[in-house]
C-alpha positions in Angstrom: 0.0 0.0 0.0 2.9 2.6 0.8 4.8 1.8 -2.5 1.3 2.2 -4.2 0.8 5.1 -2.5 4.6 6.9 -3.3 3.9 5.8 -7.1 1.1 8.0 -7.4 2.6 10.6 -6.1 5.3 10.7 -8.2 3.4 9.8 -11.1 1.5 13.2 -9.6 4.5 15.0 -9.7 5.7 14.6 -13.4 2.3 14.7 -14.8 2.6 18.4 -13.0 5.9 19.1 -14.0 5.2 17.8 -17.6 2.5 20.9 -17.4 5.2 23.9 -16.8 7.9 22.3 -19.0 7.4 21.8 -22.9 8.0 19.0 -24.8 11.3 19.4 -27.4 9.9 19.4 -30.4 10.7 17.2 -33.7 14.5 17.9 -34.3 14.9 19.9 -37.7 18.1 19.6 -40.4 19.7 22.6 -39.3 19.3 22.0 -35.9 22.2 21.0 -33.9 22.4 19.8 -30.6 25.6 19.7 -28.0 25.3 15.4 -27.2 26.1 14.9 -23.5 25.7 11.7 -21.6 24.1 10.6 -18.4 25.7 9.2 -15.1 24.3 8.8 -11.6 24.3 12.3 -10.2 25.1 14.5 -13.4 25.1 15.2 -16.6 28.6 15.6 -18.8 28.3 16.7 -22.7 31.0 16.0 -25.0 34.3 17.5 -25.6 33.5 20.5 -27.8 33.2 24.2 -28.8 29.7 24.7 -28.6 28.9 22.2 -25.5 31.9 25.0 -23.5 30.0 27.5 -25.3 26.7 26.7 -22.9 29.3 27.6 -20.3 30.9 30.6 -21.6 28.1 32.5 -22.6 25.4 31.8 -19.9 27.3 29.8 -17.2 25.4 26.7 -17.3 27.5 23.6 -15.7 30.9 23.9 -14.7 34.2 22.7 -17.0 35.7 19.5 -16.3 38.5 18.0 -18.4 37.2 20.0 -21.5 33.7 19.1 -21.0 30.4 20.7 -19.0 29.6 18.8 -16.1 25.8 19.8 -16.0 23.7 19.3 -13.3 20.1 17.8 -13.3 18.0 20.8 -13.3 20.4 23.0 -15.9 20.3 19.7 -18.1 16.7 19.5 -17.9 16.3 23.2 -18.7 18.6 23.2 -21.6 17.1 19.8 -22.6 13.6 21.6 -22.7 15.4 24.5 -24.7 16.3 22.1 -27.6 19.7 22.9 -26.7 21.1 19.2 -25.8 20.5 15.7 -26.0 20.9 13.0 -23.4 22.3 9.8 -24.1 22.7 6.7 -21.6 24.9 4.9 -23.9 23.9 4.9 -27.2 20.7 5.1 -26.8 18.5 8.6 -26.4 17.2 9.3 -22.8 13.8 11.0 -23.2 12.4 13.8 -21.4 9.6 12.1 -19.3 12.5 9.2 -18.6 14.7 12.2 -17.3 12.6 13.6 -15.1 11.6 10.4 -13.5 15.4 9.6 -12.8 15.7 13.8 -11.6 12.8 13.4 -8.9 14.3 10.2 -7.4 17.7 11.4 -7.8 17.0 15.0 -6.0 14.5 16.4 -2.9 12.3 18.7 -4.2 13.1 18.8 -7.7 9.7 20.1 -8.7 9.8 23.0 -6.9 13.2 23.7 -7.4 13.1 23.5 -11.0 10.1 25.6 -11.4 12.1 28.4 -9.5 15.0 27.7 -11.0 13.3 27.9 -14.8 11.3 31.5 -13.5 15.2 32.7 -12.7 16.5 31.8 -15.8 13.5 33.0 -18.0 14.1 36.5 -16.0 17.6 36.6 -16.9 19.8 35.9 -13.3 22.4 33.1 -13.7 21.2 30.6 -11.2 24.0 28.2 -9.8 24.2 25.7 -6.7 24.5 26.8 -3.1 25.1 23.6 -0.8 28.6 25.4 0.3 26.8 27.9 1.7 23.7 25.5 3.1 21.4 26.8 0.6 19.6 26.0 -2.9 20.7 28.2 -5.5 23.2 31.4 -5.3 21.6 33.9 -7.5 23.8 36.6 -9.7 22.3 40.0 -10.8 21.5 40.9 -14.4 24.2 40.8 -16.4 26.8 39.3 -13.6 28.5 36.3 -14.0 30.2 33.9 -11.5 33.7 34.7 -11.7 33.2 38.3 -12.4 31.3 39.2 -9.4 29.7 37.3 -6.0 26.1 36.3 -6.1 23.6 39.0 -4.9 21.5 36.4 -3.3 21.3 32.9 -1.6 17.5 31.3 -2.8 15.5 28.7 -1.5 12.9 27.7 -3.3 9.5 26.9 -1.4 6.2 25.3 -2.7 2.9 27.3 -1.5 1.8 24.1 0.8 5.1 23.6 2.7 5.0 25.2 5.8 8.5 26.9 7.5 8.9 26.9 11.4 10.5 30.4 12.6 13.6 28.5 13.6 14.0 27.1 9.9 13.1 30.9 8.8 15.9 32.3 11.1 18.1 29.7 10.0 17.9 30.8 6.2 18.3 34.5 7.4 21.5 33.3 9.5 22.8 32.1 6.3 22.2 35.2 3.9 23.9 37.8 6.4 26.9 35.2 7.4 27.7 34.9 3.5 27.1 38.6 3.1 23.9 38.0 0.4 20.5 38.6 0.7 17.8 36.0 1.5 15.2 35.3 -1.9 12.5 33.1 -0.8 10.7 32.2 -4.3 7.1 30.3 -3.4 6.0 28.3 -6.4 2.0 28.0 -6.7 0.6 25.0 -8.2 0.2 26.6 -11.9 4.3 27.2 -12.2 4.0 30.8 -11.1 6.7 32.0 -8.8 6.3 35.1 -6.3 9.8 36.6 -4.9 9.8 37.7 -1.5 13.7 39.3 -0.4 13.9 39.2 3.3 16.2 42.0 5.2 18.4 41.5 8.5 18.1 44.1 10.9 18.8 44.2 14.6 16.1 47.1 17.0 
């Protein structure tokens, strides 16, 4: 009954996520793809100009030994953009199978991604934060990690999880000890995200 139970919801939670994110569509003559391949926890393209390209220009994934390591939520937002393809071998991993391997793989992925997607459409480069206890680090407009530090630390929040003031302080303690500003984003069920940026002060 409880493995029953856990299949629906994550049957649930892709059927949702399928809903925000859209289906590549039918790949054309002219256009090209960077190939990378799947492993347990990442994602790693192939040794090439445009794959460090993705890198370069935008900062997705990180280089390692000529390649982008990628991780699951930039591959599946890049995947989404028709800008890779995901092999497990030889053969092509689709979209839903991604996803289903993402949402066992990571905690929270659903919400995370939607926030992370909403960040990316607005233009902030979005990278990981687990240094720093955290989801995401967040760069302003036209910033990029190297260049600059990250303006904000972000954890994303779905509109039905509830926060305790100690988990609430705890985020705030993490902002103004890394000298970055807390972004709580709170995804609603339709794939909206509202921004709230929360301030330390002492009376």
């Amino acid at each position: 009954m409880v493995k029953d139970k856990a299949k629906e919801v994550q049957t649930i939670e892709t059927v949702k996520l399928s809903e925000i994110i859209k289906e590549p569509k039918k790949e054309s003559k002219e256009k090209t793809f960077v190939k990378a391949h799947l492993h347990d926890d990442t994602v790693l393209t192939e040794d090439s100009d445009p794959a460090r390209e993705l890198y370069a220009l935008s900062r997705f994934g990180g280089i390692h030994q000529k390649k982008v390591e990628l991780s699951f939520i930039e591959s599946l937002y890049l995947l989404e953009k028709e800008k890779i393809k995901i092999y497990s071998g030889k053969k092509i991993v689709t979209l839903e199978e991604f996803l289903k391997k993402a949402q066992k793989k990571e905690k929270n992925f659903f919400t995370r991604y939607k926030v992370f997607k909403d960040m990316r459409e607005r233009g902030y480069i979005v990278k990981t934060a687990l240094k720093f206890g955290a989801d995401f680090r967040v760069y302003d407009r036209g910033v990029k990690p190297g260049e600059d530090h990250a303006k904000w630390v972000l954890y994303p929040v779905n509109e039905t999880d509830a926060m305790t003031w100690y988990d609430f302080a705890a985020k705030n303690r993490v902002a103004h000890s890394t000298k970055k500003r807390l972004l709580i984003g709170i995804a609603d069920s339709e794939g909206d995200v509202t921004y709230y940026e929360i301030k330390w002060t002492r009376p």
